[in-house]
N, C-alpha and C positions, 0 to 999 in steps of 0.2 A: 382286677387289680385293687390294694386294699386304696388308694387315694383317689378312685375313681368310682367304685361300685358300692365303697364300703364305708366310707372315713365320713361320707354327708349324713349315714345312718347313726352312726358313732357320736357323729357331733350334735344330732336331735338327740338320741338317747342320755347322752349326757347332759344336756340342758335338763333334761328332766330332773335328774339327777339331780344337778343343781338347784333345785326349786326344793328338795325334800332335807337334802345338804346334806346326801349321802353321801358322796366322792368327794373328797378331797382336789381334786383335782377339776381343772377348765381349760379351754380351749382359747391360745391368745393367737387373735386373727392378725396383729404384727410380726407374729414369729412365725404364725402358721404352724403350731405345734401344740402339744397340751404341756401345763405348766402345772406348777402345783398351788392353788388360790394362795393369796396374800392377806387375805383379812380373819385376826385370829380369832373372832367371833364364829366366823365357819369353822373352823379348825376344830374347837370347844366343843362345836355342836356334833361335829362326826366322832371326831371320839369319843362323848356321852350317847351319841347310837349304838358306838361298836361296844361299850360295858350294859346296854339296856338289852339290846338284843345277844348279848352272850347270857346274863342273867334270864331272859326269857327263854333261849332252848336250854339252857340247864334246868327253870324251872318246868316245861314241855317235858324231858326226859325221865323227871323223878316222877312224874306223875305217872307215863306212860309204864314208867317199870314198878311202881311202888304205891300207883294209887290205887282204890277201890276198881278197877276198870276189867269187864268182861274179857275175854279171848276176842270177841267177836266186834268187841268198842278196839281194842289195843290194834288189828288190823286196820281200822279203820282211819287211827290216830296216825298212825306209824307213815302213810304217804308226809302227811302235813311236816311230821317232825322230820323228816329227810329231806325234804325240801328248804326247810327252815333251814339243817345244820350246814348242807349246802352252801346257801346262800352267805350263811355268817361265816365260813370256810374263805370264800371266794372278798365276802367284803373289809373282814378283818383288816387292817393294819393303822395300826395303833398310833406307832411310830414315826407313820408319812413317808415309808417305804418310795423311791421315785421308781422301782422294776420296773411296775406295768405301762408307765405312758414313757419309758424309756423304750422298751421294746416296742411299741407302737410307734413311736418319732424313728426310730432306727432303722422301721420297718419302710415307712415312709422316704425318707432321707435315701435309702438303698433302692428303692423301686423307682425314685424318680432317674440313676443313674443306669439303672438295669433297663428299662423300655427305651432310652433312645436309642432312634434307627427303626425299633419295634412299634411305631405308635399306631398302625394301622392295622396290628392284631387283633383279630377280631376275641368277643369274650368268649371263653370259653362255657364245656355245659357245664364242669362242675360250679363252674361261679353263676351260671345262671340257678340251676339248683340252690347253691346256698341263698342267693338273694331272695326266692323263693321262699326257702326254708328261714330266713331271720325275718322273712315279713310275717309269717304265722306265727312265728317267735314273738314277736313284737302285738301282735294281737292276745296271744296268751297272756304276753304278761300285763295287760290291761283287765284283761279278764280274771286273772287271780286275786285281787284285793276284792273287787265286783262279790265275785263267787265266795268269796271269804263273807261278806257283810252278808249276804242273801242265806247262806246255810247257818251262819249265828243269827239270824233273823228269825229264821225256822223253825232252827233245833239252838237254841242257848246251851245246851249238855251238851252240844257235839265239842268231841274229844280231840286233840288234847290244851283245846285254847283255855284260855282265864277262866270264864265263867263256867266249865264245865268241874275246875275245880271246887265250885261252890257246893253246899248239901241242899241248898235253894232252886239249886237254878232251874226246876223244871216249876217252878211258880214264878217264874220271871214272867211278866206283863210291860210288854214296850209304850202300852197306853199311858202309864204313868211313868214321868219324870225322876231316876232314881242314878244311884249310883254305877248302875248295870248300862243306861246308856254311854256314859263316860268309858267304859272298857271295851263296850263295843266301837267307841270313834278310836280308843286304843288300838284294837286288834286291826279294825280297817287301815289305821296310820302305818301299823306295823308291818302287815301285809305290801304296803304300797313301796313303801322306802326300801324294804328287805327285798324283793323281787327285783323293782328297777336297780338297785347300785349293788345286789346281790351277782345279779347279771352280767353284768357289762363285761367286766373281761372273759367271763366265760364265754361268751357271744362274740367279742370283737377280738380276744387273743387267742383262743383255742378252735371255736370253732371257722372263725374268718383265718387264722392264721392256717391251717389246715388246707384252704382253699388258696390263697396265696400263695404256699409253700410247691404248690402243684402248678401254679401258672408260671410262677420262676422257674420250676423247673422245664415247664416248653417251654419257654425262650431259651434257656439255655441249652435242651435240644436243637432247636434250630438253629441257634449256633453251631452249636456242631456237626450237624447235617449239610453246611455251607462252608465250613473248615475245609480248604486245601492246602494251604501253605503250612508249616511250620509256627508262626507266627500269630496264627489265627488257631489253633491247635492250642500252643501256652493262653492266648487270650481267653477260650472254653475253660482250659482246667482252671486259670486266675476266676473266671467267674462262676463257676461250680462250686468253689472255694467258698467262693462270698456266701453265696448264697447257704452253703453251709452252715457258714458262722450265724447267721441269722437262725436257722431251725439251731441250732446249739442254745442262742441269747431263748428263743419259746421255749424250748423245753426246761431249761435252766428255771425258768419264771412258776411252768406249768406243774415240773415233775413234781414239786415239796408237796402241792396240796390241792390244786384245781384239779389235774388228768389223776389222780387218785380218789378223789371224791365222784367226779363222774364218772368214771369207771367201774366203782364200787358201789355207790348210792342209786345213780339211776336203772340199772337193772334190779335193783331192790325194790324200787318204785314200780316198774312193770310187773313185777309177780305180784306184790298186793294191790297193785290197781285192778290188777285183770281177775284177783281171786274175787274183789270188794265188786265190781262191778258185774261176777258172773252169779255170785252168790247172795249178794243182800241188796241189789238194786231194789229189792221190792220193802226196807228195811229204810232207806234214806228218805226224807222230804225233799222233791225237787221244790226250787231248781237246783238247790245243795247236793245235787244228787252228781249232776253233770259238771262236775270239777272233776271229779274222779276220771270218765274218758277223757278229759281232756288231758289230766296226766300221763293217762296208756297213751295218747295218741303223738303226744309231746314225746314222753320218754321212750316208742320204740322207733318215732323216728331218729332220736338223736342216737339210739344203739345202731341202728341201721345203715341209717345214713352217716352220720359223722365216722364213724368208727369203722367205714368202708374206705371212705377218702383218705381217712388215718392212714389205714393200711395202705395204701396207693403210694404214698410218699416213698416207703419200703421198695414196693415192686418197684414201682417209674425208676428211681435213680438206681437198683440193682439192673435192669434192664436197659435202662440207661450207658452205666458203665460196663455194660459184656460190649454194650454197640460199637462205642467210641473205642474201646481198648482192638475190636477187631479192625477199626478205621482208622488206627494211629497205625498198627501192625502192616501196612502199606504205604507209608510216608518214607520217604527216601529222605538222605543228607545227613547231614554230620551229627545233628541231633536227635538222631532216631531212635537210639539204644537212652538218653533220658528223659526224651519225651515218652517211651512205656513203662520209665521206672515212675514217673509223675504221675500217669494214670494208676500205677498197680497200687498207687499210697492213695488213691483218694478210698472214702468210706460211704458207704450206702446212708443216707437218711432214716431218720425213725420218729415217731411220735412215740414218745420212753413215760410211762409209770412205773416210780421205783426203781428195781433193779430190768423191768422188762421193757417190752414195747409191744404196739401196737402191728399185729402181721397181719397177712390176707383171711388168715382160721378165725381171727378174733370178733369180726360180727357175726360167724355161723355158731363160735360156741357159746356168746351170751344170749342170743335167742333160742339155742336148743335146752338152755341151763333156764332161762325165765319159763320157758314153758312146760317141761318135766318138774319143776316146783309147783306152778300153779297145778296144774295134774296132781301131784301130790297132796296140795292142800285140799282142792276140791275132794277129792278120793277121801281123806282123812275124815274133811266135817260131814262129807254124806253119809259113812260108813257110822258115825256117830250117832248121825239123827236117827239111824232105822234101830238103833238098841234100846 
């Protein structure tokens, strides 16, 4: 459940956050909820992030499309700049938006009425899996700015950061004190802030809500597994309902531009990680070399894994309601005939990008599609090299 397994990692991560004054937002231990900070000094400073870091991956993408850069640098670049647009995607808001710690207090607020009676369920695997999976998450992203400092450390031209824009930068020398050190405490800063409050709802509202929306749904199985009256029957569909409306408030939050970004971006990231890593590992300076697996390993779990449990949401409450609809169809009394017009209106769940969603086919076709590309590019620059 997210205020038990999920909401103590949430509130470390945002403290971080808080220290870089990326998030607008904090955690008030009198309300027990996230609020929006009070001091407009913070304010100033996130939105002087969100126009540095928009003017940085636009500067990243001119480069990438329009500078001097080989075929073989532009793979290379191209991880970094999608994880960048990513993150600026997911941290944007300008305006002081309250969506995201709305949906989260809502999320909160509604699970502390949904478990009681339930408090002795034990956690489920997929929550134990995600907790799992946001601890390696949470190592990653300590390791991204690390990996960042060490591969401009190595290679100053590696692409598509600041100094690679330079016509200098392969005479860069760190032994002397120059302007080049300044960009590199830049790009580390940039790295740091942009990962942590890049993250966060992508972590705690998409991929934690994901797993939440599947534990609500056992209990409310179980509810209805325990339904014999009439009375307890309306009480299932009243809380199927709810629970509803809450995957509606995430997807509403997610569909504009999170679950379209990682949908789209991080299968982009598996095909040139896996192309970068199968083909020019002997081409990079470690340890710059090992950020790149650690993207393939990050991004085909998050295809795999997230975007399995996606799916779930789908199957469970489609299988779900064929259950209960054949268990209301032997309920006797006067309210029988609309007790199955209430079940025949309720609707299946989905995690929706855009106009679609997430089905049970959708992690086998982005893995058979990442790797028939990488196949293609390999095939492509081999056939290349023997001319």
């Amino acid at each position: 459940m997210y205020t038990t397994q999920f909401f103590p990692l949430l509130v470390r991560h945002l403290h971080c956050c808080r220290l870089f004054k990326g998030v607008p937002f904090k955690y008030d231990k009198n309300l027990k909820k996230l609020v929006l900070v009070e001091n407009p000094r913070d304010i100033q400073i996130f939105r002087a992030q969100c126009v540095i870091m928009l003017l940085y991956v636009v500067a990243m993408f001119l480069h990438l499309c329009f500078g001097p850069l080989t075929v073989q640098k532009k793979f290379q670049a191209f991880s970094f700049f999608a994880i960048y647009l990513i993150m600026h995607l997911v941290k944007w808001n300008y305006r002081l938006e309250l969506a995201p710690i709305q949906v989260i207090n809502s999320c909160m607020k509604f699970e502390r009425e949904l478990v009681k009676g339930e408090e002795g369920m034990k956690m489920s695997t997929t929550a134990k899996v995600m907790v799992c999976f946001m601890t390696t998450l949470q190592y990653s992203v300590i390791g991204f700015p690390v990996g960042i400092f060490c591969l401009l450390v190595f290679d100053p031209c590696f692409p598509p950061f600041l100094l690679s824009m330079s016509t200098n930068c392969s005479a860069i020398k760190w032994t002397n004190f120059g302007p080049e050190i300044l960009v590199l405490v830049f790009e580390t800063w940039m790295a740091a802030q942009a990962i942590y409050s890049g993250c966060i709802w992508a972590f705690y509202i998409l991929f934690v809500g994901i797993t939440c929306a599947l534990n609500y749904l056992q209990v409310v199985r179980c509810k209805m597994a325990r339904a014999k009256k009439l009375v307890q029957h309306k009480l299932c569909i009243r809380t199927y309902r709810q629970v509803h409306i809450v995957e509606k408030m995430f997807n509403d939050y997610l569909m504009a531009r999170i679950t379209p970004a990682i949908v789209m971006a991080i299968p982009a990231i598996q095909i040139v990680t896996q192309f970068v890593s199968v083909t020019m590992h002997d081409q990079i300076a470690m340890p710059g070399f090992l950020v790149f697996p650690l993207f393939l390993v990050n991004g085909f779990i998050n295809n795999v894994l997230v975007f399995t449990l996606a799916s779930w949401i789908n199957s469970t409450s489609k299988e779900m309601l064929e259950k209960f609809g054949r268990q209301v169809a032997h309920v006797g009394g006067k309210g029988r005939a609309y007790l199955r017009k209430e079940v025949q209106s309720l609707n299946c769940m989905k995690i929706k990008f855009g106009t679609n969603f997430i089905d049970r086919g959708t992690p086998l076709v982005i893995q058979n599609f990442c790797l028939a590309q990488t196949m293609s590019l390999v095939l492509i620059r081999s056939s290349k090299a023997h001319k």
